[in-house]
SEROGU-482053 format. One line per 5 residues: their letters; for each residue x, y, z of N, C-alpha, C, O. Coordinates in steps of 0.02 Angstrom, whole numbers, plus 32768, in hexadecimal, padded with zeros to 4 digits. Example, Ala and Ser with C-alpha at 12.3 -4.5 7.8 and 13.67 -1.06 7.14 Angstrom:
BEGIN
as = 8294/7EE4/8186/8267/7F1F/8186/8294/7F5B/8186/82C8/7F5A/81A7 ~ 8282/7F90/8162/82AC/7FCB/8165/8285/8002/818A/829E/8039/8192
This chain:
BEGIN
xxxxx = 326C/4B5D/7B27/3278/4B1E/7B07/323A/4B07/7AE2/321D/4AD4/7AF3 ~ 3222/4B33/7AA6/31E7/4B1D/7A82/31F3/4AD4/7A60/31C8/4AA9/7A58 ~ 3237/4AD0/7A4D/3239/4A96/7A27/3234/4A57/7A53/3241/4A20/7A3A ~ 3224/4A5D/7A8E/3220/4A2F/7ACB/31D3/4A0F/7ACD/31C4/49D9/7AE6 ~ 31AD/4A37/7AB1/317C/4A3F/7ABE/3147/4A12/7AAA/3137/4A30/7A77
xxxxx = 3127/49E9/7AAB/3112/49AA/7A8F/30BF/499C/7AAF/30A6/49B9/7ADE ~ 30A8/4974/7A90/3052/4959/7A8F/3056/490D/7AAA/302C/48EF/7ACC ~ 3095/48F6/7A90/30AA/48A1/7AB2/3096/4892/7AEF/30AF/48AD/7B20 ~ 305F/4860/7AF5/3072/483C/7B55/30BD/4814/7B5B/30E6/481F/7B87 ~ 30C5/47D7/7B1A/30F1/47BA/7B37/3130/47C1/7B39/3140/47F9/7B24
xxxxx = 315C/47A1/7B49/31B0/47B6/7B5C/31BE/47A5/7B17/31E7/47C8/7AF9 ~ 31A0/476F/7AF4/31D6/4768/7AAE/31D8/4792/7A7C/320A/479B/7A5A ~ 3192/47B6/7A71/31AA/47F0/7A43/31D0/483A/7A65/31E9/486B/7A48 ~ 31CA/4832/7A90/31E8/4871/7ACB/3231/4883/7AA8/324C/48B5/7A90 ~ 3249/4811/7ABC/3294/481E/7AB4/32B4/4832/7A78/32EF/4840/7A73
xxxxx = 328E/4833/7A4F/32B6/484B/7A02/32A1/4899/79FB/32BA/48AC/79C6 ~ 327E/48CC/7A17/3281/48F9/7A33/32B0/4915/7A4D/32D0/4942/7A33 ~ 32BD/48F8/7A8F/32FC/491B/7AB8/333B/48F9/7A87/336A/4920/7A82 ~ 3344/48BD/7A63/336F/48B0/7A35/3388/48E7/79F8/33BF/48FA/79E3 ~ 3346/48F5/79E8/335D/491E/79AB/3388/4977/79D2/33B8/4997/79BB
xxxxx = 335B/4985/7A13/3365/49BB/7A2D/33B5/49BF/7A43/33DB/49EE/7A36 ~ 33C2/498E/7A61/3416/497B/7A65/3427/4975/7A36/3461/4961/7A3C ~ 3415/497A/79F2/344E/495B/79C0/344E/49AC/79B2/3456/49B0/7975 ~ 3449/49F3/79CF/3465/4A1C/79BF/3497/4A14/79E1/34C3/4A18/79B6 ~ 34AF/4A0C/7A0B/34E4/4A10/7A2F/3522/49DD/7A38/355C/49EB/7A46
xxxxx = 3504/4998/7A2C/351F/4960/7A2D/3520/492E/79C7/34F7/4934/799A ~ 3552/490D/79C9/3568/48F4/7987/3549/48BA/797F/352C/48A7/794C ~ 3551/4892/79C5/353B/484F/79D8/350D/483D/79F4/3519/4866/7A21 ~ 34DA/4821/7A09/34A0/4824/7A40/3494/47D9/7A44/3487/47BA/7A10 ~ 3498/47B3/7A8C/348F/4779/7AA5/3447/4779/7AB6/3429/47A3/7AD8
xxxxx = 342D/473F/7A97/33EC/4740/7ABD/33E7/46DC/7AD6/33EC/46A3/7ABF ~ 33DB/46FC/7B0A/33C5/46AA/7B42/3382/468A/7B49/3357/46A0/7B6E ~ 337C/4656/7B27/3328/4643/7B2D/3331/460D/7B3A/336C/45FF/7B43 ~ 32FD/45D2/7B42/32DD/4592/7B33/32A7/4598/7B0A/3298/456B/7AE2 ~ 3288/45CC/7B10/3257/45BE/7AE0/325E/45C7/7A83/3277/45F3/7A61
xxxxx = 323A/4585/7A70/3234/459A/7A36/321D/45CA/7A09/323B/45DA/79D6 ~ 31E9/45DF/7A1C/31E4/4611/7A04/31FB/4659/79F9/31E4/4681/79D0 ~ 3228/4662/7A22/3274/4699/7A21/328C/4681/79E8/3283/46AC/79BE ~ 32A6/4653/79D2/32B9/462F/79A2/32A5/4643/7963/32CE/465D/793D ~ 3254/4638/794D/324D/4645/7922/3239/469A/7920/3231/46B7/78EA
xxxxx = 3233/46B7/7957/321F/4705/7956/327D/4717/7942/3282/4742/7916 ~ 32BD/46FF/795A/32F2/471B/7930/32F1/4708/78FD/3315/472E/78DD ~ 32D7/46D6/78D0/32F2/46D2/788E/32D3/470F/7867/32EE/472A/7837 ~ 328E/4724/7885/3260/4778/785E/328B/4797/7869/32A9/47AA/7836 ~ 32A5/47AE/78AA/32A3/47E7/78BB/32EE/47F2/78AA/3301/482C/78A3
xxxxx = 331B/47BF/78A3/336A/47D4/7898/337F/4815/7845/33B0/4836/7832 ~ 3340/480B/782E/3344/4842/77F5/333F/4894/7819/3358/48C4/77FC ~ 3329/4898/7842/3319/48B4/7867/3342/48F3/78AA/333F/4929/78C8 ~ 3365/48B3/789F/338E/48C1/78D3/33DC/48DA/78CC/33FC/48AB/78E2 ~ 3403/4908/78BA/3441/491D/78B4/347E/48FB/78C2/34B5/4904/78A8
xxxxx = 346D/48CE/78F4/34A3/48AD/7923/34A1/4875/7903/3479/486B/78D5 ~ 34D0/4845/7919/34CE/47F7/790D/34AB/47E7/7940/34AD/4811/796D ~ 347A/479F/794D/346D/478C/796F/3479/4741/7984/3482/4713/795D ~ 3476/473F/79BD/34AE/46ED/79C6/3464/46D3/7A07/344F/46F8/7A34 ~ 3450/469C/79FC/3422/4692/7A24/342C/464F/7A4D/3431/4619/7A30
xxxxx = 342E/4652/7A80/3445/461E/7AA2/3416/4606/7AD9/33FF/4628/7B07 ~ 340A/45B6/7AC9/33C6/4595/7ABE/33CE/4554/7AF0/3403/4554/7B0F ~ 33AE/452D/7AF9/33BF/44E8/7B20/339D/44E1/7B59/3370/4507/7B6A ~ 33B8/44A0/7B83/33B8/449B/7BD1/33DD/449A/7BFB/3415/44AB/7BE9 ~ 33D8/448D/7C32/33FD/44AD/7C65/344B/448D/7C5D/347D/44A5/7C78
xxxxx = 344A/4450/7C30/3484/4429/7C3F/34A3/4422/7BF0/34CD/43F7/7BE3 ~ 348A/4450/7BBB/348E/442F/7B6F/3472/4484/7B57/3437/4495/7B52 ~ 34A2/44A5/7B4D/348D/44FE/7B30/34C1/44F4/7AE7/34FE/44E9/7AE4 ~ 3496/44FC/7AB9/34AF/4505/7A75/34B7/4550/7A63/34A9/4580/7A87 ~ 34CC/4551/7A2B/34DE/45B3/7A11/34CE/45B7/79D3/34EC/459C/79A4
xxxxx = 34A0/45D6/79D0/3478/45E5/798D/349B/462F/7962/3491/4665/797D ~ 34B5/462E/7937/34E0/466C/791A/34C0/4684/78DB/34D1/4664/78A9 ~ 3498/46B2/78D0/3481/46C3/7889/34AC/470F/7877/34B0/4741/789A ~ 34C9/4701/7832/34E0/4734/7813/34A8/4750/77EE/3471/4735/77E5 ~ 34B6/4779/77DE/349A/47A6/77B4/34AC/4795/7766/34E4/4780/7758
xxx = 3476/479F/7730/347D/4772/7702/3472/47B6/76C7/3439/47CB/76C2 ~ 3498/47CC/76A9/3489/480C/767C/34B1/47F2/7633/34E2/47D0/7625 ~ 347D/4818/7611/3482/47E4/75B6/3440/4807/758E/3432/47F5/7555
């Protein structure tokens, strides 16, 4: 699993890693955060990434759904 393979400490660039690595296999890919900065690391990385990504964000009592298409033109 070279393409696994990474220099990153933290989890947020990790996850668009194992994101993109599933989007061989998968169409769709959920990703679960609070943090903002997931946020703005999917808006880079969704070029990136094969799959759609749907990011779902909030608190414990108030979870919104973030949906970015893919934008080709």
């Amino acid at each position: 699993m070279d393409d696994l393979e990474t220099q990153l400490d933290e989890a947020d660039g990790r996850i668009f890693l194992q994101a993109r690595h599933a989007s061989q296999t998968y169409s769709v890919i959920y990703i679960k955060s609070h943090d903002t900065d997931v946020e703005i690391l999917a808006l880079y990385f969704q070029q990136h990434i094969s799959a759609r990504l749907i990011l779902l964000a909030g608190t414990q009592g108030f979870v919104t759904y973030q949906v970015w298409f893919r934008c080709e033109g």
